[in-house]
N, C-alpha and C positions, 0 to 999 in steps of 0.2 A: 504494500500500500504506500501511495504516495502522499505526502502532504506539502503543499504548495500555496500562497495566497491568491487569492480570490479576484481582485484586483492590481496594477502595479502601484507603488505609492505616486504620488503627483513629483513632475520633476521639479526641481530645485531645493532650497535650505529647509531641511525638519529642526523639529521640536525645538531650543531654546534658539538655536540662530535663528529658525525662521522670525521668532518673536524679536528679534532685534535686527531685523529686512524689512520687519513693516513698520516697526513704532517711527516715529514722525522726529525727525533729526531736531535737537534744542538747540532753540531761538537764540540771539546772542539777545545781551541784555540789555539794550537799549532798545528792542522787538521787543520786549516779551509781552507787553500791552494791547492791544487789536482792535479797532474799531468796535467788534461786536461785542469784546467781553467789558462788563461795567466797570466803572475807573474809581473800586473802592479799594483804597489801601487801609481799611482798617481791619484788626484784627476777629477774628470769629470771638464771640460768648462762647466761657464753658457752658457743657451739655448740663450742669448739673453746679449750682448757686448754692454754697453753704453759709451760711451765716451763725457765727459764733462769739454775735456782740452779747451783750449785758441782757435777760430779760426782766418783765418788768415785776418779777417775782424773786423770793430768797430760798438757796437749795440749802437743803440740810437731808443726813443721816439719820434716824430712829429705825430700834430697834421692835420689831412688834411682839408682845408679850405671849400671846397664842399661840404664835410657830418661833422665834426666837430667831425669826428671818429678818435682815437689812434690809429696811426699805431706804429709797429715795424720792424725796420727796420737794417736788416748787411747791412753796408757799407766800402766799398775795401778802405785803408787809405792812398794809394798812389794816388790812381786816384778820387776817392770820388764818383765813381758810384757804385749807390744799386745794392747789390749781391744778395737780397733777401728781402722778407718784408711781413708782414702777417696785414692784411686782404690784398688777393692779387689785385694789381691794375685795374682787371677786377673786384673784388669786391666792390671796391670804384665807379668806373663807373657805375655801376649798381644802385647802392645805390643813389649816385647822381644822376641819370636819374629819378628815382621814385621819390624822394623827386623835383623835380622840375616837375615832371609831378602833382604831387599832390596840388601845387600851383597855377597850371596853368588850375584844372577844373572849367567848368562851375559850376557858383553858381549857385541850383534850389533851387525854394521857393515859395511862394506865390504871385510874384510879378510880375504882366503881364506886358507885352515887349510890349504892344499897346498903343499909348499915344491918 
């Protein structure tokens, strides 16, 4: 049995030379401008704007008595109610539910319950 292709390949430069035959020879630098493309030399916006000035809250650390977990927490400095706070308060509820449910199973063992 023979194996042979299918077609001839096309003549002239393959794979990475051909890609450097047809890319488009660079402009000197007094060209590089062109009627058609817009005459902005300003630089692009990043994709993605962080801002890590002052807010208009005080962060602080407390400890939560229930789970004995670190929270973090913004607090408004006028009024002193939490603006925010991470692990969220349905977090800690949870937390605390389980750790008291896990207290509260039955002990099983070896020891019969019939006197």
């Amino acid at each position: 049995m023979e194996i042979r292709p299918l077609a001839a390949p096309p003549p002239g430069p393959q794979g990475l030379d051909a890609l450097g035959a047809t890319a488009a020879p660079a402009a000197p630098a007094d060209t590089q401008q062109t009627s058609d493309a817009p005459a902005s030399s300003a630089a692009l916006e990043p994709a993605v704007k962080l801002d890590i000035g002052t807010t208009d809250g005080k962060a602080r650390f407390v400890q939560d008595p229930d789970t004995s977990t670190i929270v973090f927490q913004v607090v408004d400095p006028a009024s002193g109610t939490v603006i925010d706070q991470l692990p969220s308060e349905t977090a800690l509820r949870n937390r605390a539910y389980d750790s008291a449910r896990e207290t509260h199973k039955p002990q099983t063992g070896s020891l019969s319950r019939v006197a």
